[in-house]
N, CA, C and O atoms as a DFTB+ gen file, in Angstrom:
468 C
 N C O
     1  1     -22.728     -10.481     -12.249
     2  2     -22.463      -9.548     -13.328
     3  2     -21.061      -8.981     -13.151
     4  3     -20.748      -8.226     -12.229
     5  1     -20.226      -9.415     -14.130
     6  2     -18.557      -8.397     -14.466
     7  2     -18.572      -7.464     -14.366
     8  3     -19.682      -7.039     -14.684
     9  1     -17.607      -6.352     -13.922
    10  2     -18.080      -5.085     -13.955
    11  2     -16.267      -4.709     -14.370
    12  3     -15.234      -5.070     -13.807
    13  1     -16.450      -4.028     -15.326
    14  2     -15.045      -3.697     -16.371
    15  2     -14.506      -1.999     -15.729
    16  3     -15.179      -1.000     -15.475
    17  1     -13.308      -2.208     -15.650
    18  2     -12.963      -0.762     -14.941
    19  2     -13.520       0.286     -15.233
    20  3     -13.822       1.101     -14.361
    21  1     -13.781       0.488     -16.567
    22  2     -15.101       1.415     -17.036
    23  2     -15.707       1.885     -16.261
    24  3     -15.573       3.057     -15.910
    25  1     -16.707       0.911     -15.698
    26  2     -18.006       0.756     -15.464
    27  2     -18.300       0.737     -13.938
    28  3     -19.425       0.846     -13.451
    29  1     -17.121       0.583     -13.236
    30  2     -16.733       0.331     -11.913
    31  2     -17.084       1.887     -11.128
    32  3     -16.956       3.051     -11.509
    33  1     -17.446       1.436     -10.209
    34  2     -18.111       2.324      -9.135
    35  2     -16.899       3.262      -8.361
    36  3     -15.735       2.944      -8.603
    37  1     -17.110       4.208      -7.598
    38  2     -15.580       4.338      -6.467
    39  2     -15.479       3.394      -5.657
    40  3     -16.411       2.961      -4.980
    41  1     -14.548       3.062      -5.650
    42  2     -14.175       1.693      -4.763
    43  2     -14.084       2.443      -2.989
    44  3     -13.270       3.358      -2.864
    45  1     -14.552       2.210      -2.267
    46  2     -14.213       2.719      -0.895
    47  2     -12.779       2.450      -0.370
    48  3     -11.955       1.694      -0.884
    49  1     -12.654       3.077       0.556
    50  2     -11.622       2.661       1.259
    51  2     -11.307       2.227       2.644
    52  3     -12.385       2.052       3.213
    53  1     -10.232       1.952       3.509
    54  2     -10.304       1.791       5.082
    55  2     -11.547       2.253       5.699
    56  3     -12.437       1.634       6.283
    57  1     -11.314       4.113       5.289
    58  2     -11.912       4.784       6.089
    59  2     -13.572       5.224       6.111
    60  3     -14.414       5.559       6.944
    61  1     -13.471       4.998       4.630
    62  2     -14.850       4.853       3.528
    63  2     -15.376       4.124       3.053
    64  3     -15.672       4.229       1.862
    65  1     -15.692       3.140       3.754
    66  2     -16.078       1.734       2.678
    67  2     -17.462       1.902       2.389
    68  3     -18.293       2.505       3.067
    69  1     -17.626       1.282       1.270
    70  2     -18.930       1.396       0.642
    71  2     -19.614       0.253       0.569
    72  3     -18.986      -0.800       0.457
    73  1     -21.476       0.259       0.637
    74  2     -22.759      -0.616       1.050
    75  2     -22.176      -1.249      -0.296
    76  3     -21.536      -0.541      -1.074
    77  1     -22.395      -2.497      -0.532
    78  2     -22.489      -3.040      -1.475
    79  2     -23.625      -4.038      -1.502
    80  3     -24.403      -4.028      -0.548
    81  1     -23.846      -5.075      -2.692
    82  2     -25.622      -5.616      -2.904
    83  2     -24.485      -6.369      -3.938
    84  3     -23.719      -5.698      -4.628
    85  1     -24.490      -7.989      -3.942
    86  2     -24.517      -8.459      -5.052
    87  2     -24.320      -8.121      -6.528
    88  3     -23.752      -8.706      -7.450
    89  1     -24.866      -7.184      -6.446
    90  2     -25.054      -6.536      -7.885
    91  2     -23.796      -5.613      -8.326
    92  3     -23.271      -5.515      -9.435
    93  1     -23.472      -4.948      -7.065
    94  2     -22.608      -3.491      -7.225
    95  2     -21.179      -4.255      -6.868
    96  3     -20.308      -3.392      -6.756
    97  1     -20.731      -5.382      -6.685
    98  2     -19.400      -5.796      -6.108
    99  2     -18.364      -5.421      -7.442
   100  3     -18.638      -5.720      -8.604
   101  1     -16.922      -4.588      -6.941
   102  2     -16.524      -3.680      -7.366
   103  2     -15.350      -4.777      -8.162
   104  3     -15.258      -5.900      -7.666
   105  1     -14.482      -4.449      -9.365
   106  2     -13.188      -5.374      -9.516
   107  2     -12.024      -4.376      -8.873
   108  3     -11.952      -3.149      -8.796
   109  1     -11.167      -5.422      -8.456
   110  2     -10.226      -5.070      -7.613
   111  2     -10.425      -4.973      -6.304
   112  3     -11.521      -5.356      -5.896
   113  1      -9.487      -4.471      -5.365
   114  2      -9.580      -4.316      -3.938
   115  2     -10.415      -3.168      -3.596
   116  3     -10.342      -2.010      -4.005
   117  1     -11.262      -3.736      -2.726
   118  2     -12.263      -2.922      -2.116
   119  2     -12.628      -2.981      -0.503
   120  3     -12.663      -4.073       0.064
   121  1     -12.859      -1.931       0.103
   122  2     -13.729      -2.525       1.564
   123  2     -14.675      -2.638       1.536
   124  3     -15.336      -2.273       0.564
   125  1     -15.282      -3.294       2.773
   126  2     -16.810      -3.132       3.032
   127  2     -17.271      -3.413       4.345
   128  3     -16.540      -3.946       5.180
   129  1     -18.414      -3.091       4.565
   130  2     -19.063      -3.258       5.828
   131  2     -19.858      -4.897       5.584
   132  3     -20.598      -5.143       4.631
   133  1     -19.520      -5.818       6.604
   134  2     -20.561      -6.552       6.451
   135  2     -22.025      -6.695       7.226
   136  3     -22.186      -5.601       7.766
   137  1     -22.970      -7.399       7.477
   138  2     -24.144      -7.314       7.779
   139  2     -23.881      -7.245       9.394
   140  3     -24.704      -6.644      10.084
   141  1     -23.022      -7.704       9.847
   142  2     -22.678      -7.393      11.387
   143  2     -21.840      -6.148      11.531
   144  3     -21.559      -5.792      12.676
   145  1     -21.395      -5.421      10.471
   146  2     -21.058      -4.029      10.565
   147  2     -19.618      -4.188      11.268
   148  3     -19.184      -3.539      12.219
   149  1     -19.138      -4.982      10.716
   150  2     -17.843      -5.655      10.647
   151  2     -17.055      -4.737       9.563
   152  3     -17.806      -4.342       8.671
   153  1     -15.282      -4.178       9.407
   154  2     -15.197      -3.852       8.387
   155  2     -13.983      -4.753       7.845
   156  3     -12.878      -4.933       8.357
   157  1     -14.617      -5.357       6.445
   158  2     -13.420      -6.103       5.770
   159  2     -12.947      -5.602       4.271
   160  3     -13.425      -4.661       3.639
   161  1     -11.724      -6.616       3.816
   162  2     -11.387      -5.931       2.720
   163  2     -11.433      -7.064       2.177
   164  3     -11.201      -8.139       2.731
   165  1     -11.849      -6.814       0.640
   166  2     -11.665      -8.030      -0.410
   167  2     -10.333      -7.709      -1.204
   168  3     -10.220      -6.671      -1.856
   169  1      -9.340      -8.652      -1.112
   170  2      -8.074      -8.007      -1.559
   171  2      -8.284      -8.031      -3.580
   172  3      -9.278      -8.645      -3.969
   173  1      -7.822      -7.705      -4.139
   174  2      -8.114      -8.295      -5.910
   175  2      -6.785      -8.285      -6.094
   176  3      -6.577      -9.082      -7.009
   177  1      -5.794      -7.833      -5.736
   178  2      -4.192      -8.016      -5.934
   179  2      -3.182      -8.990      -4.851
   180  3      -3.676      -9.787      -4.053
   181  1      -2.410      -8.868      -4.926
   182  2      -1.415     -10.122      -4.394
   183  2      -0.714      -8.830      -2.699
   184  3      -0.721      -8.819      -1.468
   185  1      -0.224      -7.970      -3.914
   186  2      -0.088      -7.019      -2.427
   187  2      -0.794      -6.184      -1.128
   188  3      -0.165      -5.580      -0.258
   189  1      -2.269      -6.311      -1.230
   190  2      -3.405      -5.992      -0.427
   191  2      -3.737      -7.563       0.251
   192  3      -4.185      -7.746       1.383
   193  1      -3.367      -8.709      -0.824
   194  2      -3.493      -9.839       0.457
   195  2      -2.771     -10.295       1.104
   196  3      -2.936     -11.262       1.847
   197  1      -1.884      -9.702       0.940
   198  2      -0.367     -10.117       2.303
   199  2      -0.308      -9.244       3.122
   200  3       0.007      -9.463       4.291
   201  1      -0.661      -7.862       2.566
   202  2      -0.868      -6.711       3.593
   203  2      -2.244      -5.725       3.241
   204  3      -2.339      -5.274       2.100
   205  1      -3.228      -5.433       4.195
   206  2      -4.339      -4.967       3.941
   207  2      -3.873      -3.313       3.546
   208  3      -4.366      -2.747       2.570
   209  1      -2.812      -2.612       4.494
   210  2      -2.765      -1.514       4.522
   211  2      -1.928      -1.308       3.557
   212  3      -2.090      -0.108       3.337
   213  1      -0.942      -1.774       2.652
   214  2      -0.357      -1.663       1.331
   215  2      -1.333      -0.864       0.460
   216  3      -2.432      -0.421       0.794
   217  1      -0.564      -0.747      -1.002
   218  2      -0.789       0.250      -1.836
   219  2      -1.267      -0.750      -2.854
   220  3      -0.658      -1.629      -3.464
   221  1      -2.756      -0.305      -2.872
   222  2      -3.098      -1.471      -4.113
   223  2      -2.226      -1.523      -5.269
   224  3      -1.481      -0.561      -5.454
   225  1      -2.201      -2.699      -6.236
   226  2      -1.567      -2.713      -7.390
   227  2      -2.432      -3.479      -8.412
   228  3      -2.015      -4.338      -9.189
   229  1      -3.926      -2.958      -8.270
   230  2      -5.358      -3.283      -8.962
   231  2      -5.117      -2.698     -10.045
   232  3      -4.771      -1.517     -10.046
   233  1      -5.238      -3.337     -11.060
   234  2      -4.964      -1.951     -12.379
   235  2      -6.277      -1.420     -13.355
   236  3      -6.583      -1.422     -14.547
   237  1      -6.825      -0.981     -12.086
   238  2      -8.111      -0.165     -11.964
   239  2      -7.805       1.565     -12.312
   240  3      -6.702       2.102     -12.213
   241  1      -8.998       2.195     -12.707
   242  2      -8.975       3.569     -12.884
   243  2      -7.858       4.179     -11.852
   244  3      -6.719       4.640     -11.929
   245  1      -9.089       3.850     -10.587
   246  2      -9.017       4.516      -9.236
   247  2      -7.417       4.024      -8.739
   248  3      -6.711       5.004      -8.499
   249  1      -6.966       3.156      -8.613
   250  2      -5.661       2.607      -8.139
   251  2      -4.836       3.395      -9.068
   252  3      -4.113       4.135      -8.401
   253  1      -4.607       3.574     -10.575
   254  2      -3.895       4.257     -11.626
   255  2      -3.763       5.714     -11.177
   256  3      -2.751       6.415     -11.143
   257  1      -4.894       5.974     -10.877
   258  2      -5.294       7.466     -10.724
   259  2      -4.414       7.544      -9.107
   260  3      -3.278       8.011      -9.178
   261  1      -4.809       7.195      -7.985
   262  2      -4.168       7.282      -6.712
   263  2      -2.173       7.180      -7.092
   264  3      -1.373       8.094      -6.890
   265  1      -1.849       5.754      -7.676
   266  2      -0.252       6.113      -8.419
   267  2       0.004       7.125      -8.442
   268  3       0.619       7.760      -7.585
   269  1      -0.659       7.683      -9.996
   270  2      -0.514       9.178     -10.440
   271  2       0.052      10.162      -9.852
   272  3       1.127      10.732     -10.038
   273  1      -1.471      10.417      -8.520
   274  2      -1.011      11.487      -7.518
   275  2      -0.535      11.337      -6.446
   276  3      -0.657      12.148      -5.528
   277  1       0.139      10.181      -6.382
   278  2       1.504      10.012      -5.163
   279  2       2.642      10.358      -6.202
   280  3       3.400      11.326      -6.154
   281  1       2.605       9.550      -6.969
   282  2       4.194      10.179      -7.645
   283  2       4.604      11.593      -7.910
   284  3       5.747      12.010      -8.097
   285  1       3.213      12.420      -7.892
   286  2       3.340      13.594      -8.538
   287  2       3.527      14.337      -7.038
   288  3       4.365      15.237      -6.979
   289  1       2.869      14.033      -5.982
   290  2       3.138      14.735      -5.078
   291  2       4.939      14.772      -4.277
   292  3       5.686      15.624      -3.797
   293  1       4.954      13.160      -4.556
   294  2       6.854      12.802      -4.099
   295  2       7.669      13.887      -5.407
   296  3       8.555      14.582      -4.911
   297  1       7.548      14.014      -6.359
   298  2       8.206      14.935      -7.504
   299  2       8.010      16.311      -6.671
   300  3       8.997      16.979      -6.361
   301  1       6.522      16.760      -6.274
   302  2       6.351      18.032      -6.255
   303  2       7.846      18.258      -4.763
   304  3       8.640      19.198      -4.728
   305  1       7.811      17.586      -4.182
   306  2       8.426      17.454      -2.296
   307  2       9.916      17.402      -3.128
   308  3      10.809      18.118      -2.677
   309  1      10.160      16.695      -4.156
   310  2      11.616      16.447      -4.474
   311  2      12.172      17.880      -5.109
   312  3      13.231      18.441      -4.827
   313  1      11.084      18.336      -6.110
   314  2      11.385      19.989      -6.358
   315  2      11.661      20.963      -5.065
   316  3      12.587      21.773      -5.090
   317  1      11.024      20.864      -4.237
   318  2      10.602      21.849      -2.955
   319  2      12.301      21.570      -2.644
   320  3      13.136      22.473      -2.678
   321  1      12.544      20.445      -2.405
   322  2      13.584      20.291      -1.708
   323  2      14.948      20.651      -2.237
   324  3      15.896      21.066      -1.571
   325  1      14.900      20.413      -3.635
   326  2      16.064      20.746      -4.616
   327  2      15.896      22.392      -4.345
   328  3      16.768      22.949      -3.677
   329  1      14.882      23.088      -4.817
   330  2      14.342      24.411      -4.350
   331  2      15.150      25.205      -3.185
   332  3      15.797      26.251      -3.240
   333  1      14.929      24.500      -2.329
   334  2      15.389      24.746      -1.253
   335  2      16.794      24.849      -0.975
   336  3      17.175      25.602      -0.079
   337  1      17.519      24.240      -1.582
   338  2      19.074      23.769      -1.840
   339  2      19.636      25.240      -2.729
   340  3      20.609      25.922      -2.405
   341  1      18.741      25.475      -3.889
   342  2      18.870      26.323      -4.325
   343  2      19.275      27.543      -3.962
   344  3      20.362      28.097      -4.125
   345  1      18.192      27.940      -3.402
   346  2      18.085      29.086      -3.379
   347  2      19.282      29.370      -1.736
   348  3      19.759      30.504      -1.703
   349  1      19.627      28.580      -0.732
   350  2      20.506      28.361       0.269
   351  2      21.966      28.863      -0.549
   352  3      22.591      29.923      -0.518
   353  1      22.128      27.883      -1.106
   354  2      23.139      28.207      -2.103
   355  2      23.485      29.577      -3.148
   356  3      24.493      30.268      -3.299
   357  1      22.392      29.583      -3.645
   358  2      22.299      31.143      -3.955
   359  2      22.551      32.491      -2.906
   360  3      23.199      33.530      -3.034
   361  1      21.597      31.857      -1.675
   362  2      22.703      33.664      -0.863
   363  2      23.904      33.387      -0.470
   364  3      24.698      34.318      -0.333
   365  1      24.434      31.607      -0.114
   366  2      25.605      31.921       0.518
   367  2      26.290      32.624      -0.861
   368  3      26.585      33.815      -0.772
   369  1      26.516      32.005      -1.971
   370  2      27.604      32.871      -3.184
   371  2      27.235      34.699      -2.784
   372  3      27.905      35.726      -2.683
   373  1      26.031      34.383      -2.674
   374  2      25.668      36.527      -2.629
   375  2      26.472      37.134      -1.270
   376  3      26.865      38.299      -1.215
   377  1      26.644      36.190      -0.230
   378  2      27.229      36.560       0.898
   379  2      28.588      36.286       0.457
   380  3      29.145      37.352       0.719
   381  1      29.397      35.582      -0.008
   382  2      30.998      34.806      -0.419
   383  2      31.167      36.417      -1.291
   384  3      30.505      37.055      -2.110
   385  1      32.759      36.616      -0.380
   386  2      33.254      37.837      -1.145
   387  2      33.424      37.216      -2.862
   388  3      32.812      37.676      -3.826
   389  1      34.144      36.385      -2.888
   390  2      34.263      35.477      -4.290
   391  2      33.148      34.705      -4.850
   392  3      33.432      33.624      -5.366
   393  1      31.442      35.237      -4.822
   394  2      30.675      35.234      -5.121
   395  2      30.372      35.120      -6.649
   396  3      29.559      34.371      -7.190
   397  1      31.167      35.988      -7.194
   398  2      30.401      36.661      -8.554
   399  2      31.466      35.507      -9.460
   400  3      31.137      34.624     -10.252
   401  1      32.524      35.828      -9.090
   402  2      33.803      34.895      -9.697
   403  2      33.427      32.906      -9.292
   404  3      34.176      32.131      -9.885
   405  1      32.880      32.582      -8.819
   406  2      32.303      31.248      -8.174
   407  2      31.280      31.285      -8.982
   408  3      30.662      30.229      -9.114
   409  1      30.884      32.311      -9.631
   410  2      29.077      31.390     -10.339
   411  2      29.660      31.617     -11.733
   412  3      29.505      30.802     -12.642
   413  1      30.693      33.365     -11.929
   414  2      31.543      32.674     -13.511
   415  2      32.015      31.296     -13.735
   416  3      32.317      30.793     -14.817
   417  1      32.035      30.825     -12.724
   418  2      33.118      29.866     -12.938
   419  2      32.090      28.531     -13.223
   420  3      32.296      27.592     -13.991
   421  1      31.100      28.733     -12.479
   422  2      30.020      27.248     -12.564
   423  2      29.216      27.567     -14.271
   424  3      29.090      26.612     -15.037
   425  1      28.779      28.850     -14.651
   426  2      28.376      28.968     -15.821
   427  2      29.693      28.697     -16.735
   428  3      29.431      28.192     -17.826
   429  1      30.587      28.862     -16.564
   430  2      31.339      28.593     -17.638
   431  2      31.807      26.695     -18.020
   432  3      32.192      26.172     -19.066
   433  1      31.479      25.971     -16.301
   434  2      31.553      25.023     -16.433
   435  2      30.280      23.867     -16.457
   436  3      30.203      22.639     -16.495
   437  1      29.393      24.957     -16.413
   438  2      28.118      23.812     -16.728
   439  2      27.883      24.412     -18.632
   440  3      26.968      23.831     -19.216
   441  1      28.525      25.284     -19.310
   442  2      28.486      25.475     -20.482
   443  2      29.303      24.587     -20.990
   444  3      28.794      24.045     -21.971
   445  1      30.249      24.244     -20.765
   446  2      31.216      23.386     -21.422
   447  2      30.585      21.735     -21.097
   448  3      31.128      20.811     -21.702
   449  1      29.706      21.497     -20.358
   450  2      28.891      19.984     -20.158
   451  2      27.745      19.978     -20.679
   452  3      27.136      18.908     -20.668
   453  1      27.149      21.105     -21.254
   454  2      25.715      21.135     -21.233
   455  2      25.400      20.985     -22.972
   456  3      25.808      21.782     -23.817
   457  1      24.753      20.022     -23.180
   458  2      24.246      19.487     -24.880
   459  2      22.940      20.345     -25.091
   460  3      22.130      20.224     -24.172
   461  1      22.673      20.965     -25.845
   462  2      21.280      21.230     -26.509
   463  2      21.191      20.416     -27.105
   464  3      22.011      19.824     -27.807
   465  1      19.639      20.187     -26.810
   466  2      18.833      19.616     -28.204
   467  2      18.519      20.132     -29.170
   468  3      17.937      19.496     -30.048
């Protein structure tokens, strides 16, 4: 029986693999325990069968969904970090006797680059 991403179960993982039965075998890359309690992986993509520990590229819920929240977490780390730059930058000008005259000068020159929509 096909089983359409829909319809598809949570796929386990390394650390979690899930009992499976004939019946329940998942599409895409999945682990599992076998009857000797062995743990293997059935790869369903090209990059899980050259490397087990790679980042599936199943274009499953669960694989879409995992994407998702890596990219969003590398964005959230790339803000933190810009953040961080920020606000560094912000006390040295507050500490710089030529402080106040240094950020006239960046507002006046990120006004003269800057397009509204």
């Amino acid at each position: 029986m096909a089983r359409s991403p829909a319809n598809q179960p949570a796929l386990g993982d390394h650390h979690h693999p899930i009992p499976t039965t004939p019946d329940t075998v998942p599409a895409g890359c999945w682990w599992f325990t076998d009857p000797d309690g062995a743990l293997c992986l059935l790869p369903g993509c090209m990059a899980r069968s050259q490397d087990p520990e790679a980042d599936c590229t199943c274009d499953t819920l669960g694989a879409r969904l995992e994407r998702a929240e890596r990219k969003l977490r590398d964005e959230r780390a790339e803000r933190q970090y810009a953040e961080g730059w920020y606000q560094a930058l912000h006390a040295a000008l507050d500490a710089h006797p030529a402080g106040p005259d240094i950020r006239a000068d960046a507002r006046a020159r990120r006004a003269a680059t800057q397009t509204r929509p």
